[in-house]
mmCIF file of the N, C-alpha and C atoms, coordinates in Angstrom:
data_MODEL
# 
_entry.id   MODEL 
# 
loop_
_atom_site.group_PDB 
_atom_site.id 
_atom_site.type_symbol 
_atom_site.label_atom_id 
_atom_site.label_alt_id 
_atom_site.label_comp_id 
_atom_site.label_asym_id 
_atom_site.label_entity_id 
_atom_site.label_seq_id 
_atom_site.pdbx_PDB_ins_code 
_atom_site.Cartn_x 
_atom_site.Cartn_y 
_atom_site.Cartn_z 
_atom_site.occupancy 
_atom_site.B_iso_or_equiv 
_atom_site.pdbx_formal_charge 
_atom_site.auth_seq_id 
_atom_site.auth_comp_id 
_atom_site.auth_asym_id 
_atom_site.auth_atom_id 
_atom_site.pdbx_PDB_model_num 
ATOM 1   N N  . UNK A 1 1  ? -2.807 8.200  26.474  1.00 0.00 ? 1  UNK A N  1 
ATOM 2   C CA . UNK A 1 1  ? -1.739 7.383  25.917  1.00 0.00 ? 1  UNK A CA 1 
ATOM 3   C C  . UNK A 1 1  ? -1.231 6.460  27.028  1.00 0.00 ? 1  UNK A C  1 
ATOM 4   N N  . UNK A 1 2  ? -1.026 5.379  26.904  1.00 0.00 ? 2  UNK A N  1 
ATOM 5   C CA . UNK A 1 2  ? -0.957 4.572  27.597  1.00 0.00 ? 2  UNK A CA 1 
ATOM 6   C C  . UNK A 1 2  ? 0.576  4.241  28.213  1.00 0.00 ? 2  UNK A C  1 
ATOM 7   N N  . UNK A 1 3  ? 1.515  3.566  28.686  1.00 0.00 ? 3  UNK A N  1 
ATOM 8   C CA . UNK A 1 3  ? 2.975  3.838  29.492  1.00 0.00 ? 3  UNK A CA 1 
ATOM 9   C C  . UNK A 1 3  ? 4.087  2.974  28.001  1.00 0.00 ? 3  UNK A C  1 
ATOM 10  N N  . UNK A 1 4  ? 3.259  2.078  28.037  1.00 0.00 ? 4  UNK A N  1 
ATOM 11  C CA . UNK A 1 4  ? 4.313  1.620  26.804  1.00 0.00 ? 4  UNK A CA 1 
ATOM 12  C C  . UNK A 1 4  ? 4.280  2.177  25.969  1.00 0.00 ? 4  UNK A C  1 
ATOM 13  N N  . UNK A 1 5  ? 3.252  2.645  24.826  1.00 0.00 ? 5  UNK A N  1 
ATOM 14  C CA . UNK A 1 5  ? 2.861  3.477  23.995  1.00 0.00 ? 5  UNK A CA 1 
ATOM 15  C C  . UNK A 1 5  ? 4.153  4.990  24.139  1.00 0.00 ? 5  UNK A C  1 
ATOM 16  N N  . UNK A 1 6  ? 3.875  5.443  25.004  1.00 0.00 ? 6  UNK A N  1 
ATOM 17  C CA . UNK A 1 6  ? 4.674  6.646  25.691  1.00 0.00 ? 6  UNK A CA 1 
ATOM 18  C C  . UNK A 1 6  ? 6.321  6.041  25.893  1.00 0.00 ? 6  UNK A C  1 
ATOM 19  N N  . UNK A 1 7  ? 7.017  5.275  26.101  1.00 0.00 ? 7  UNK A N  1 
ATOM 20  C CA . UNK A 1 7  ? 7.530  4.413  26.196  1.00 0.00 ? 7  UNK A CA 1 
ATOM 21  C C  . UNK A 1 7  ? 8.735  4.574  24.772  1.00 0.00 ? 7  UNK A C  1 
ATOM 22  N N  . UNK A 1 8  ? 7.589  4.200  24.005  1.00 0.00 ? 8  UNK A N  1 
ATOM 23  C CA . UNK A 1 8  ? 8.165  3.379  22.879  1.00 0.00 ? 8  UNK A CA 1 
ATOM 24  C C  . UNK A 1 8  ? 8.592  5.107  21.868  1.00 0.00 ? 8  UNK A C  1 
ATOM 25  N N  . UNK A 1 9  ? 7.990  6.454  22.016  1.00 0.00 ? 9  UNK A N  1 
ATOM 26  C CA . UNK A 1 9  ? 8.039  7.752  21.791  1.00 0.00 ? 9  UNK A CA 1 
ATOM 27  C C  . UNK A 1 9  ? 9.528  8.057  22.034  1.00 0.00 ? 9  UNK A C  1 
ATOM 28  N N  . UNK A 1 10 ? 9.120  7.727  23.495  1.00 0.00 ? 10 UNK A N  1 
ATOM 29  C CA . UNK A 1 10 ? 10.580 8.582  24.041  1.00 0.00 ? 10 UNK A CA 1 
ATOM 30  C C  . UNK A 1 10 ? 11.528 7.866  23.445  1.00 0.00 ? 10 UNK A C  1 
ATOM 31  N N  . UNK A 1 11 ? 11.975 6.363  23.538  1.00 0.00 ? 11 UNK A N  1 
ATOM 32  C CA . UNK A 1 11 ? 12.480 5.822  23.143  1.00 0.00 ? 11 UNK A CA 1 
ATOM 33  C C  . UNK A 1 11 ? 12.770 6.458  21.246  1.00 0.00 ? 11 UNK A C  1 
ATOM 34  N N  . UNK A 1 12 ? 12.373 6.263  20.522  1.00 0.00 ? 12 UNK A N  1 
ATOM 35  C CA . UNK A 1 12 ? 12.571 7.016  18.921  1.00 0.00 ? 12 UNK A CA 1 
ATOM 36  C C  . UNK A 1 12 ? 13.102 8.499  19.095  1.00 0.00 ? 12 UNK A C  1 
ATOM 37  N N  . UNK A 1 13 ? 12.943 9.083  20.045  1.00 0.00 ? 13 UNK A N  1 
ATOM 38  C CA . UNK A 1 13 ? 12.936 10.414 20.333  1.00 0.00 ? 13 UNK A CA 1 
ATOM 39  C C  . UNK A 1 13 ? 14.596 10.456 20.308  1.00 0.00 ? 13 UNK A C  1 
ATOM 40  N N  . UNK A 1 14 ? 15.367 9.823  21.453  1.00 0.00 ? 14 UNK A N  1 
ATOM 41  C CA . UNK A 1 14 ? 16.450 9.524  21.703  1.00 0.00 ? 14 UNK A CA 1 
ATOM 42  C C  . UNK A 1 14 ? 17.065 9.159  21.026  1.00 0.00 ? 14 UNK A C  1 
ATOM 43  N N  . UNK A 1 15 ? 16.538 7.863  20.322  1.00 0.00 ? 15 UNK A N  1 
ATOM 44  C CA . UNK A 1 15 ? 17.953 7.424  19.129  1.00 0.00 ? 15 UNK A CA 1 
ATOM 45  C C  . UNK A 1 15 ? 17.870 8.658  17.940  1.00 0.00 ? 15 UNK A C  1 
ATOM 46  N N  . UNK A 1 16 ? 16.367 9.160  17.688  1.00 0.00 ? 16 UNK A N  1 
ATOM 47  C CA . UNK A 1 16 ? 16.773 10.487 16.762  1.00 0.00 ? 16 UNK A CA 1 
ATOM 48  C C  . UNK A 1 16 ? 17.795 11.502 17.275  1.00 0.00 ? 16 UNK A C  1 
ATOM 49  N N  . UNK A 1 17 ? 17.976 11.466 18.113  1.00 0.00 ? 17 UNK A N  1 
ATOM 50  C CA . UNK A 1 17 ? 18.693 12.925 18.918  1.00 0.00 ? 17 UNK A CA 1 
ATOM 51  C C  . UNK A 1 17 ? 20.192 12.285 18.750  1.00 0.00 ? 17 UNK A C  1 
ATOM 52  N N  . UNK A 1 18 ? 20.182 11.185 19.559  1.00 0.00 ? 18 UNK A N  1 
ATOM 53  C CA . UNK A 1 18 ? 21.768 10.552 19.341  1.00 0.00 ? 18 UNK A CA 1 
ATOM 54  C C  . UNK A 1 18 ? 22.141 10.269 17.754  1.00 0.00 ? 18 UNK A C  1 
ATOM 55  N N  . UNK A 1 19 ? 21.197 10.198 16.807  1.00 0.00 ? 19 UNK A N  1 
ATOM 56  C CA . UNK A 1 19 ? 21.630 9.800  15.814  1.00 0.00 ? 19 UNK A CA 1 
ATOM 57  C C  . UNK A 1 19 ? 22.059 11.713 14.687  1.00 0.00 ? 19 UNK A C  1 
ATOM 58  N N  . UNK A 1 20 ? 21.480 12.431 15.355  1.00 0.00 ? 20 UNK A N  1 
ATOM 59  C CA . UNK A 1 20 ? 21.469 13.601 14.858  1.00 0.00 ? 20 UNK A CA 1 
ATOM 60  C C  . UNK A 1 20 ? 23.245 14.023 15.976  1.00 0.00 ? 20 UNK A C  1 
ATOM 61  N N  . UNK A 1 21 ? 23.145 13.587 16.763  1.00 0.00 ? 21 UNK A N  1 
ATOM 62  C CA . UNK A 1 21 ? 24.335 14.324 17.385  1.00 0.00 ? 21 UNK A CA 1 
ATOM 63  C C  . UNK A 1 21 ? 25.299 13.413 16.745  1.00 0.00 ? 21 UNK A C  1 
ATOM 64  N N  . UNK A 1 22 ? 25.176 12.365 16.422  1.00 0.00 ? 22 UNK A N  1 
ATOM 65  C CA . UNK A 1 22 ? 26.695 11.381 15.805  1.00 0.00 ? 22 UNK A CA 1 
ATOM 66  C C  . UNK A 1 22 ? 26.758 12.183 14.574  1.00 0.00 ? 22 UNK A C  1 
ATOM 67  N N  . UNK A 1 23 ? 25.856 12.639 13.756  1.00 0.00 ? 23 UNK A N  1 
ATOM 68  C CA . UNK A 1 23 ? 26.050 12.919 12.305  1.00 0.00 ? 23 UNK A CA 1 
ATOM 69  C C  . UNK A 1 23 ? 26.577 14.783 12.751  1.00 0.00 ? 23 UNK A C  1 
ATOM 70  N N  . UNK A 1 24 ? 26.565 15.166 13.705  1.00 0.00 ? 24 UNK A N  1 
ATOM 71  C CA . UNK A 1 24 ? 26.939 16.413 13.701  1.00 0.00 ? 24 UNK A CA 1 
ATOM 72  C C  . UNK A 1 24 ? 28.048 16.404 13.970  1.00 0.00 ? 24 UNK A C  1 
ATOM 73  N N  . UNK A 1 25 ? 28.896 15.659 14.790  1.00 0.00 ? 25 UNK A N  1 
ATOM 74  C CA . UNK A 1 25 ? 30.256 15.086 15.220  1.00 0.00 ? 25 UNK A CA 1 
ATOM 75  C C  . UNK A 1 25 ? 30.816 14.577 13.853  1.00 0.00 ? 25 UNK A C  1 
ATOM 76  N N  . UNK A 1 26 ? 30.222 14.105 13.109  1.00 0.00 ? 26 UNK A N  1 
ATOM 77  C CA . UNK A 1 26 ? 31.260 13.631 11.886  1.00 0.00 ? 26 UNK A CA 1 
ATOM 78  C C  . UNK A 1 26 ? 31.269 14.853 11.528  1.00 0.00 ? 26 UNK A C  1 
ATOM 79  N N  . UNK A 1 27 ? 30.348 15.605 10.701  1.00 0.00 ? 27 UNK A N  1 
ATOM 80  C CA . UNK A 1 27 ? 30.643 16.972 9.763   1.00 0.00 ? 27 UNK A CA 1 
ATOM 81  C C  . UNK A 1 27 ? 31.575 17.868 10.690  1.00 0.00 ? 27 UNK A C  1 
ATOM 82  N N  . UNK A 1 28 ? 31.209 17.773 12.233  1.00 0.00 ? 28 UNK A N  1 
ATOM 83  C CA . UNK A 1 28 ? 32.733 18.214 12.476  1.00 0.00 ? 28 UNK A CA 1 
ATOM 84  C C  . UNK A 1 28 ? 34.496 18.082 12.649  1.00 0.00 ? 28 UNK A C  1 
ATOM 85  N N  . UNK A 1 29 ? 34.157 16.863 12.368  1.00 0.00 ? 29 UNK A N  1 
ATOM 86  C CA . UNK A 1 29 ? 35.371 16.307 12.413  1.00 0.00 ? 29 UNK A CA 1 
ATOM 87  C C  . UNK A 1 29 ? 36.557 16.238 11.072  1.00 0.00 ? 29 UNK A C  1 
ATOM 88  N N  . UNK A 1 30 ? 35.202 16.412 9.535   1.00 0.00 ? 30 UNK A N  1 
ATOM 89  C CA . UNK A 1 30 ? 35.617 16.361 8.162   1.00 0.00 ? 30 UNK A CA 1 
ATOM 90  C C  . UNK A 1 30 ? 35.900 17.588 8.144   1.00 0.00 ? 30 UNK A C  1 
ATOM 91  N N  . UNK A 1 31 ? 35.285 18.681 8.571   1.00 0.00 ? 31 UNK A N  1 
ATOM 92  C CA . UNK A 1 31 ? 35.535 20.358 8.779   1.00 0.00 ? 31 UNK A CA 1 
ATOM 93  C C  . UNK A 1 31 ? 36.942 20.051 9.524   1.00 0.00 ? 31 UNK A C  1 
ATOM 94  N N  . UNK A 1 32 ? 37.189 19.585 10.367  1.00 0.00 ? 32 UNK A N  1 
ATOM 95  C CA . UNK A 1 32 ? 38.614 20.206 11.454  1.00 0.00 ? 32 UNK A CA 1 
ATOM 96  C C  . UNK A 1 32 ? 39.695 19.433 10.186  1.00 0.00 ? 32 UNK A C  1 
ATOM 97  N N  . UNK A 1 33 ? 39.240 18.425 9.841   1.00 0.00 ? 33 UNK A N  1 
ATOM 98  C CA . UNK A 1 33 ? 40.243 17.693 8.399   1.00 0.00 ? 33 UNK A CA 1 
ATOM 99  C C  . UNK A 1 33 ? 40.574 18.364 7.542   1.00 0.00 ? 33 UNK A C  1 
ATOM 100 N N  . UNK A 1 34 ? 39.578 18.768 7.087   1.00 0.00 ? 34 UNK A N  1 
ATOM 101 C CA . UNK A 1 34 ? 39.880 20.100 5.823   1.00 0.00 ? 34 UNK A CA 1 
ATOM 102 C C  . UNK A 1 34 ? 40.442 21.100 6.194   1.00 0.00 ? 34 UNK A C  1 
ATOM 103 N N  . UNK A 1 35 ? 40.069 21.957 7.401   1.00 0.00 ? 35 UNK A N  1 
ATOM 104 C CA . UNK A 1 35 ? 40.839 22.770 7.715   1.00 0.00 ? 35 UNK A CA 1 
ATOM 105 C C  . UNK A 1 35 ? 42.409 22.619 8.123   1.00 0.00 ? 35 UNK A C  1 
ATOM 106 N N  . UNK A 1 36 ? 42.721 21.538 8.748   1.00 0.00 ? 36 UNK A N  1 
ATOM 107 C CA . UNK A 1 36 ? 44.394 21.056 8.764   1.00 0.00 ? 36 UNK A CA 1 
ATOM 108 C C  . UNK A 1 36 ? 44.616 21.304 7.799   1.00 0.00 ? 36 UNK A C  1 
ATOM 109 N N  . UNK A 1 37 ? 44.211 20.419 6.534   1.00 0.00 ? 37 UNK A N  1 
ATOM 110 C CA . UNK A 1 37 ? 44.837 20.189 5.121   1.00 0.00 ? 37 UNK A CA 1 
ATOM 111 C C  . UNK A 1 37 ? 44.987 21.389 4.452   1.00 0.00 ? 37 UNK A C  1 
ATOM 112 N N  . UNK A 1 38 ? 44.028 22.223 4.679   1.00 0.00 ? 38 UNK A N  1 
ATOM 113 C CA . UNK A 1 38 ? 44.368 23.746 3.737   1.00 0.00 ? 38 UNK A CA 1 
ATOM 114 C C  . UNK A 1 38 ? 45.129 24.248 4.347   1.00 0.00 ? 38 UNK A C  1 
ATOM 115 N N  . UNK A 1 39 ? 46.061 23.765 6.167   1.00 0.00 ? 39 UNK A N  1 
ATOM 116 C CA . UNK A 1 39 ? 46.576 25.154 6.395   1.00 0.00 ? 39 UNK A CA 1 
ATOM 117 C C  . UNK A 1 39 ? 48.185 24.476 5.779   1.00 0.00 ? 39 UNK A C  1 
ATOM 118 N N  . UNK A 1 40 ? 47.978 23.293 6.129   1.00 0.00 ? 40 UNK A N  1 
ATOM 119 C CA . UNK A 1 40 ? 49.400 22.729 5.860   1.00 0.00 ? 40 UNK A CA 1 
ATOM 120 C C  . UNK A 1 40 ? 49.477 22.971 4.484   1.00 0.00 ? 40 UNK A C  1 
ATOM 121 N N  . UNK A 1 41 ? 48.159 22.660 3.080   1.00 0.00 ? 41 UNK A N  1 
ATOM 122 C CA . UNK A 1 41 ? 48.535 23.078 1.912   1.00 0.00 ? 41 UNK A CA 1 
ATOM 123 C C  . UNK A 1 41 ? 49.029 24.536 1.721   1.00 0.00 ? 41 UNK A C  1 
ATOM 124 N N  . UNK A 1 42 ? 48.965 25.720 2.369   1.00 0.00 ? 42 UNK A N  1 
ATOM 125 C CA . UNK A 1 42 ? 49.121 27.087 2.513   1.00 0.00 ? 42 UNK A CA 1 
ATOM 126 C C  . UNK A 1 42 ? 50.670 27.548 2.610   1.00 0.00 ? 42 UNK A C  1 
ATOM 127 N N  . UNK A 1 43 ? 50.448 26.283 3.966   1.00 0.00 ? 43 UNK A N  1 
ATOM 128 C CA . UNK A 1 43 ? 52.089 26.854 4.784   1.00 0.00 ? 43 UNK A CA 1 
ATOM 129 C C  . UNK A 1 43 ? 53.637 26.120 3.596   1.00 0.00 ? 43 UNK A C  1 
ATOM 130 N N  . UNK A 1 44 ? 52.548 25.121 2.537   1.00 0.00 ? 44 UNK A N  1 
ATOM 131 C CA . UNK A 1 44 ? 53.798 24.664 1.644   1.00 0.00 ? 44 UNK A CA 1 
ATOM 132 C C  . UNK A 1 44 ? 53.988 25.213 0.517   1.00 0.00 ? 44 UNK A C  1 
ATOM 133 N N  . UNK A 1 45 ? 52.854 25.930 0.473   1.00 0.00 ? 45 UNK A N  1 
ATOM 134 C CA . UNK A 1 45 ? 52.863 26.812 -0.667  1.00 0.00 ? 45 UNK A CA 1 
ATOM 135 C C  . UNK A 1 45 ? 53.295 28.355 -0.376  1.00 0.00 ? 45 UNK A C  1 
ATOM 136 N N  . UNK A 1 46 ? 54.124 28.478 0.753   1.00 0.00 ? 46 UNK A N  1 
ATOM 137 C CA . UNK A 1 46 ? 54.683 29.697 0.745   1.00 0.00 ? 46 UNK A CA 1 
ATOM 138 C C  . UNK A 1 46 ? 55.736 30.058 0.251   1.00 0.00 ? 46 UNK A C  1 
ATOM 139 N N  . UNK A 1 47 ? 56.306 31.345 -0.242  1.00 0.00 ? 47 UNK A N  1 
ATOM 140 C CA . UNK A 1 47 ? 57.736 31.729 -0.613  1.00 0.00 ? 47 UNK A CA 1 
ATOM 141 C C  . UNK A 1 47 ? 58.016 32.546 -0.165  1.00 0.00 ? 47 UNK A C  1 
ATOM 142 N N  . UNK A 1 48 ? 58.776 32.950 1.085   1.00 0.00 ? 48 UNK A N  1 
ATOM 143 C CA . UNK A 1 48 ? 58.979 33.928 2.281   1.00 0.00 ? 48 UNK A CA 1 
ATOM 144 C C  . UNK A 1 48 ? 59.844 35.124 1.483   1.00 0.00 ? 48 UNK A C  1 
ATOM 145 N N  . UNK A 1 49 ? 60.256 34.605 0.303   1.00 0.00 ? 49 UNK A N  1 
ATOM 146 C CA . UNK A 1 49 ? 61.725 35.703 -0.199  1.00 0.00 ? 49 UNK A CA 1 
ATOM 147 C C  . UNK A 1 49 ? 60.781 36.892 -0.604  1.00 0.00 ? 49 UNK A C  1 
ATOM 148 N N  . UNK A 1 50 ? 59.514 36.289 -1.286  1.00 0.00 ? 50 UNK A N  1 
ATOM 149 C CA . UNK A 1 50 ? 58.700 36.545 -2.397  1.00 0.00 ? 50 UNK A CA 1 
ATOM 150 C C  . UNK A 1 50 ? 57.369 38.126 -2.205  1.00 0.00 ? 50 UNK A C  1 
ATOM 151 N N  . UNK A 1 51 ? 58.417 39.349 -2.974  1.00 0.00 ? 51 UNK A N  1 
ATOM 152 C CA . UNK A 1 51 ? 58.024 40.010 -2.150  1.00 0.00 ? 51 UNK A CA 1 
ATOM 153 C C  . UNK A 1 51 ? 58.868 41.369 -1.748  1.00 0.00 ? 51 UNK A C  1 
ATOM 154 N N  . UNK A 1 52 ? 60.272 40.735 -1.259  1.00 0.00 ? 52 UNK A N  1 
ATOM 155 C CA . UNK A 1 52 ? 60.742 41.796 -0.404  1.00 0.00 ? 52 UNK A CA 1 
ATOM 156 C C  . UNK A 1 52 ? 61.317 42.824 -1.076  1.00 0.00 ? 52 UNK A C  1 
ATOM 157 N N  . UNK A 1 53 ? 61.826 42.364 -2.548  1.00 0.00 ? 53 UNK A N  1 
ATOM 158 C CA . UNK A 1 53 ? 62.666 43.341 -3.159  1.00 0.00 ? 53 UNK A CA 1 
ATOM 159 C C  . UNK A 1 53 ? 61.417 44.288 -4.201  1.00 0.00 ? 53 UNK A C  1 
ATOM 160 N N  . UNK A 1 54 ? 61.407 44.890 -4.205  1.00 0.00 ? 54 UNK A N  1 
ATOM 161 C CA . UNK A 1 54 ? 60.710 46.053 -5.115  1.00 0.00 ? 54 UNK A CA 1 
ATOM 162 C C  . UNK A 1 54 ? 61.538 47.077 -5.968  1.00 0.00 ? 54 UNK A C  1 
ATOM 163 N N  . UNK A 1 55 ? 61.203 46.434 -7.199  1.00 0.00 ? 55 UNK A N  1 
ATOM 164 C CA . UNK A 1 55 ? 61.608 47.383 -8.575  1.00 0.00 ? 55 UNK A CA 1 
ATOM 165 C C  . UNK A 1 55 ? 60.848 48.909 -9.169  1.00 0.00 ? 55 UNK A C  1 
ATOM 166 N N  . UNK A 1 56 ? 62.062 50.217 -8.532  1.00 0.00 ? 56 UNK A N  1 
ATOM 167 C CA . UNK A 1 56 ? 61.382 51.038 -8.353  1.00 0.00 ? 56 UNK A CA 1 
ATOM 168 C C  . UNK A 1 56 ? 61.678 51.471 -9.587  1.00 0.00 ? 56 UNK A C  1 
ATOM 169 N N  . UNK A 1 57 ? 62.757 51.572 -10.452 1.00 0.00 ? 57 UNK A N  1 
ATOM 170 C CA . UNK A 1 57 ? 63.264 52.314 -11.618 1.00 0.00 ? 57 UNK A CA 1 
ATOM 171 C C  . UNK A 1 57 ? 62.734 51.938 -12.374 1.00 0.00 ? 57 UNK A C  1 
ATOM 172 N N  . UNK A 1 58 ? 62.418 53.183 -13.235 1.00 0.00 ? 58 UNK A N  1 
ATOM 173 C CA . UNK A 1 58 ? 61.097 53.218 -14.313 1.00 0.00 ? 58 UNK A CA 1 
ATOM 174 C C  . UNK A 1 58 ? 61.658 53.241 -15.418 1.00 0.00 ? 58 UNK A C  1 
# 
């Protein structure tokens, strides 16, 4: 195989790799998004009262 030939490999090789690491950086970034959003949806959907009193009489 000749230097340009070899060249032009590595070269595709790289933008595949960088292009596989940009797309892994987004799905992590939509993951850390979602995860905010469910905790803040969680923490507004709490009712701290909710709970404490227990109805024992039968």
């Amino acid at each position: 195989m000749d230097v340009a030939a070899m060249s032009v490999v590595m070269n595709q090789a790289q933008v595949k790799q960088q292009a596989s690491i940009s797309v892994m950086d987004k799905a992590l970034n939509n993951a850390e998004t979602q995860s905010n959003n469910l905790i803040k949806m969680m923490e507004s959907s709490m009712q701290p009262h909710l709970g404490s009193n227990v109805d024992i009489k039968g």
